[in-house]
C-alpha positions as CSV (number, residue, x, y, z in Angstrom):
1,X,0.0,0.0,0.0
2,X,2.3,2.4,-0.8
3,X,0.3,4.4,-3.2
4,X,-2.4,5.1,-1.1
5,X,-3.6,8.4,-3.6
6,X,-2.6,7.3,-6.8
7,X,-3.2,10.5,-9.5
8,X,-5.0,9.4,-12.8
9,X,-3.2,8.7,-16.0
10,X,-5.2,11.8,-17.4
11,X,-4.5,14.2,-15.1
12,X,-1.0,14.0,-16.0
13,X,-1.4,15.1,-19.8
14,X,-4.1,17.6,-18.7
15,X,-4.1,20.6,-21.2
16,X,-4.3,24.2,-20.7
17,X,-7.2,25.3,-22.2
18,X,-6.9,28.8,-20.2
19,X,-3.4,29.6,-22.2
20,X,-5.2,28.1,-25.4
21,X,-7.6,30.3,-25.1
22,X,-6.2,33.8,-24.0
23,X,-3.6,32.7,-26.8
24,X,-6.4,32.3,-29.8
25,X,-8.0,35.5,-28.2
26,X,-4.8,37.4,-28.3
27,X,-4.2,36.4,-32.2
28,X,-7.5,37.2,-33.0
29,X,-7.5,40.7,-32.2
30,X,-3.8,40.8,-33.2
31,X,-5.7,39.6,-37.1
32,X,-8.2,42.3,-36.6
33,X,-6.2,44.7,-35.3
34,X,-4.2,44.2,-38.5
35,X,-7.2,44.2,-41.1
36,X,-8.5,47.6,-39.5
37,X,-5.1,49.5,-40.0
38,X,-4.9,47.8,-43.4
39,X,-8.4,49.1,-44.7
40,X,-8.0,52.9,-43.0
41,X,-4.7,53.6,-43.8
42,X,-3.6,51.5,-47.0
43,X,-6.8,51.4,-49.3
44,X,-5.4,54.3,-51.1
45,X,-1.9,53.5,-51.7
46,X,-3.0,50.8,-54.8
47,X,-5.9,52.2,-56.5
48,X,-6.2,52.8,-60.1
């Protein structure tokens, strides 16, 4: 009886869905962030 508490095989591959997430957040804005500046500021530079 020497592992009286043994810890689940799943809780030792447990994935961090809070970094996941702030992470996908973060690069979505970043994408938006980056189509806003592109439409106001750079519409004009290749028109005919």
């Amino acid at each position: 009886m020497a592992d009286e508490n043994p810890t689940p095989a799943y809780e030792e591959i447990k994935p961090r869905f809070g970094r996941l997430l702030s992470v996908c957040v973060i690069a979505v804005l970043f994408c938006g962030g980056l189509v806003w500046f592109a439409g106001t500021y750079l519409l004009d530079c290749c028109g005919p």
